[in-house]
C-alpha positions in Angstrom: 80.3 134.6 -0.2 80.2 133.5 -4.0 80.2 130.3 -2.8 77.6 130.1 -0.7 75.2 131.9 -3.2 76.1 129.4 -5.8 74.9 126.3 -3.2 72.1 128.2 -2.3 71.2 128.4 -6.1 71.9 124.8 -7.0 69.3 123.6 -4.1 66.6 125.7 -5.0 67.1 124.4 -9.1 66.9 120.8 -7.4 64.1 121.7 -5.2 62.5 122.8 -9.0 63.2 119.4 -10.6 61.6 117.5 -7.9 58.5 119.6 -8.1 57.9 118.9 -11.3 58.2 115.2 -11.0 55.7 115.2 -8.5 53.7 117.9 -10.3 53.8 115.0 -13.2 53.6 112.0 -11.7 50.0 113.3 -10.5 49.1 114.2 -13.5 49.6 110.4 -14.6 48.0 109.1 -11.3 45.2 111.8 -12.4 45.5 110.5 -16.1 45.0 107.0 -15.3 42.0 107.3 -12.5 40.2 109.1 -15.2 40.6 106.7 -17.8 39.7 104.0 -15.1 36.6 105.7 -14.4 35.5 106.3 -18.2 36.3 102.2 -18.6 33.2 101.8 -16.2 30.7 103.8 -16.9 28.0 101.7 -18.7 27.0 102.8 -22.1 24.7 100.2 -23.2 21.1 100.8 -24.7 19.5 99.2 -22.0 15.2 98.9 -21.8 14.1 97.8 -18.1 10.6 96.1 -17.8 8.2 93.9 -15.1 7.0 90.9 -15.6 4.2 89.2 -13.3 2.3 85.8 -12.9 -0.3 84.8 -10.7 -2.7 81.9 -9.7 -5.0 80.3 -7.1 -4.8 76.9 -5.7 -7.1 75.1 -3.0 -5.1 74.1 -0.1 -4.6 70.4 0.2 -2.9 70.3 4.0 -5.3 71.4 6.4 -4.8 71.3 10.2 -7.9 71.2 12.2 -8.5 71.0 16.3 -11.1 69.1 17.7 -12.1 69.3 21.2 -14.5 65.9 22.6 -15.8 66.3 26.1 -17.8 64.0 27.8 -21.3 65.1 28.5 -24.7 63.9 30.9 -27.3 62.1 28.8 -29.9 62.3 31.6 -28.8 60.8 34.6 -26.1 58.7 32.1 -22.7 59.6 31.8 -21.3 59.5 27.8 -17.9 58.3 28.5 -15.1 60.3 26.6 -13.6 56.7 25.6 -16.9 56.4 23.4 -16.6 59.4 22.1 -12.9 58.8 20.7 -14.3 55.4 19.1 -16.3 57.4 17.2 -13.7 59.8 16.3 -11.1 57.4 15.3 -13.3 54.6 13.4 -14.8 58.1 11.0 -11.8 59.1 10.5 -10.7 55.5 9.4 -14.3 55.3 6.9 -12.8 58.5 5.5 -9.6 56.8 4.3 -7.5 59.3 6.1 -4.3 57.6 7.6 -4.3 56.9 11.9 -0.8 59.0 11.6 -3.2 61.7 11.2 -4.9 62.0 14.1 -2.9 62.9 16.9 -3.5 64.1 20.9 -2.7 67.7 20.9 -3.3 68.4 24.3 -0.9 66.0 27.3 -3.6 67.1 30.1 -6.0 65.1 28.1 -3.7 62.0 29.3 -4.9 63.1 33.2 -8.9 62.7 32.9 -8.3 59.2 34.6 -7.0 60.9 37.8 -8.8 63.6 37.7 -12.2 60.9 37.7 -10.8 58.9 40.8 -11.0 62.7 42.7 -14.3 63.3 41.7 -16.7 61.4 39.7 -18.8 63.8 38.4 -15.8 65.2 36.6 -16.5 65.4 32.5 -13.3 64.7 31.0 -12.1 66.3 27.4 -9.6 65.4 24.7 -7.9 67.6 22.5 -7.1 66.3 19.0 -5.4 67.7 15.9 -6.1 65.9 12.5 -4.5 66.4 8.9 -7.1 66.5 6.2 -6.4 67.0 2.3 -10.3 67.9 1.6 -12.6 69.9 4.1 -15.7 67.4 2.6 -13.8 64.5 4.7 -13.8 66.7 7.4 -17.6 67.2 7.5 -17.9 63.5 7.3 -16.3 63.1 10.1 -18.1 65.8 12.7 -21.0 63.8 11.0 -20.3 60.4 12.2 -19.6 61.5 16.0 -22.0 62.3 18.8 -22.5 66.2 18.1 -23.0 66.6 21.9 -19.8 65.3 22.5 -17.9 68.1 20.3 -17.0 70.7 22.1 -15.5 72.8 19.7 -14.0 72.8 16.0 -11.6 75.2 14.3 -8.8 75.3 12.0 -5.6 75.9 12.5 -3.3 76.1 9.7 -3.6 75.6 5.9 -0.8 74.6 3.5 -0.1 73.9 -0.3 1.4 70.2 -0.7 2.9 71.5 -4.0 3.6 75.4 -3.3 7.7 75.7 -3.7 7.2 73.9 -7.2 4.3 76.3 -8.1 6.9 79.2 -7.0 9.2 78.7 -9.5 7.0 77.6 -12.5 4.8 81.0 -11.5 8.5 83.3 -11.7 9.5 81.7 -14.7 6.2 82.4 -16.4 7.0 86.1 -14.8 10.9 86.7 -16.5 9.2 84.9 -19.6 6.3 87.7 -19.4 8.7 90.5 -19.0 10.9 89.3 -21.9 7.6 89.5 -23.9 7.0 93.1 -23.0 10.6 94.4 -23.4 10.3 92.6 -26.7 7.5 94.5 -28.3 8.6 98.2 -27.0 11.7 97.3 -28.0 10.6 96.4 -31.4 8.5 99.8 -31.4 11.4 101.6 -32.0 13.3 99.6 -34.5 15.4 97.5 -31.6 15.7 94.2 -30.5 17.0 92.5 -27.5 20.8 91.7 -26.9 20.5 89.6 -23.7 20.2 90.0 -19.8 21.7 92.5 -18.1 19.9 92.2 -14.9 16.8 90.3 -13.2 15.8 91.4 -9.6 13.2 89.1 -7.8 10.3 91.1 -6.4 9.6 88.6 -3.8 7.3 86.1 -2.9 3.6 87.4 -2.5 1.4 84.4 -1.1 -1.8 85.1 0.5 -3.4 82.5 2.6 -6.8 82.3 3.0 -8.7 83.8 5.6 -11.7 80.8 7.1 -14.1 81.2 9.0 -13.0 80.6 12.6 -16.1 78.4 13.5 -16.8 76.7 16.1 -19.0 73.7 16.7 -20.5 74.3 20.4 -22.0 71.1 22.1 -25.4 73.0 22.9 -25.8 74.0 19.7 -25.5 71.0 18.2 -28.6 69.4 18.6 -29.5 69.2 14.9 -25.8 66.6 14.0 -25.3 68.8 11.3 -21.3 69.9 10.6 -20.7 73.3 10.7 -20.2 74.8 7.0 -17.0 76.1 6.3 -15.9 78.5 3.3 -14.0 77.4 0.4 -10.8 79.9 0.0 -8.0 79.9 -2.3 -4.4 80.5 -1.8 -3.3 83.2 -3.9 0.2 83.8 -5.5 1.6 86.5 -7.3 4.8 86.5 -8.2 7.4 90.4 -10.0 10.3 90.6 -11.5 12.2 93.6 -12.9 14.7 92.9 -15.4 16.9 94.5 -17.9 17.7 93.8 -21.5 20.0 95.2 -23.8 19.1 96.5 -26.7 20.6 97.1 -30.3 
């Protein structure tokens, strides 16, 4: 019997030693964790600031849609072939390349068919043309048979020289929020110890918003091109950034 109670007490004393290992171990694990997590927090002065930059620019790509359709002078047909003549030799007289002009619509290519079916059929053409200045445009309605135009708008407007813009108008931004995080820093007897952080507040472009005219052929007695209004494309550029401070 003493021999059993003397086992019985040597396993509970080694049952003892291996708790405590554990017990310690953890408290190393814990030790360490701890000492980790006190490594990373961050306990630099730090000053965070916006900086913004803005401008306007004209748009210098401008798509525009012109619709010719042939029309009855009288008892006289005014063929649609005439009326592209026009088109194309104003739009040569306003220095703007032949690449720009362009057919937008294919049915235009099936007035000949259409003519052999019935001859009192008007035909129409659908053209798209790339102008850098809405003056040229103007010229150009000007110099064609204003009964022959059925209709005028524009489609889509474009800055030749917007990505460059972008990044001059966001460098003029970090530049503008250094500035500022400069003078509060200097407020209160600091100065700036470098980046920590720049976050880019996106791109804020507004296009313009024209006038969607139209140039009806029975209301175009007078020749005159319709007006159109001079917008601006707007940029305004954020970003956030923080300094260090000392």
């Amino acid at each position: 019997m003493e021999f059993v109670h003397h086992a019985h007490h040597n396993s509970t004393h080694k049952e003892n030693r291996i708790m405590k290992k554990l017990i310690a171990i953890a408290l190393v694990a814990f030790l360490g964790l701890s000492s980790a997590m006190a490594q990373q927090v961050d306990l630099r002065r730090k000053i965070s600031v916006s900086g913004s930059a803005e401008t306007e620019v004209t748009p210098d790509i401008i798509y525009i849609s012109i619709s010719l359709k042939e029309y009855l002078n009288g008892k006289k047909k005014v063929e649609i072939t005439e009326l592209e003549k026009q088109l194309y030799a104003a739009v040569q007289k306003a220095g703007i390349a032949k690449e720009n002009l362009t057919i937008s619509n294919l049915s235009s290519w099936n007035y000949a068919t259409e003519k052999k079916k019935n001859p009192d059929f008007l035909a129409s053409k659908q053209y798209r043309l790339k102008v850098a200045d809405l003056n040229k445009f103007n010229a150009i309605i000007e110099a064609i048979d204003a009964k022959g135009i059925a209709n005028t708008n524009i489609e889509s407007y474009d800055y030749s020289k917007i990505e460059s813009l972008k990044k001059d108008l966001k460098i003029k931004a970090l530049l503008a929020a250094k500035e500022k995080a400069t003078y509060m820093a200097e407020a209160l007897g600091n100065k700036l110890n470098g980046v920590i952080e720049i976050q880019d507040g996106g791109d804020n472009i507004i296009q313009p918003v024209y006038r969607n005219y139209m140039m009806k052929a029975e209301m175009a007695d007078s020749g005159a091109a319709p007006e159109i209004d001079f917008k601006k494309i707007k940029l305004n550029f954020t970003v956030n950034v923080v300094f260090e401070i000392r």
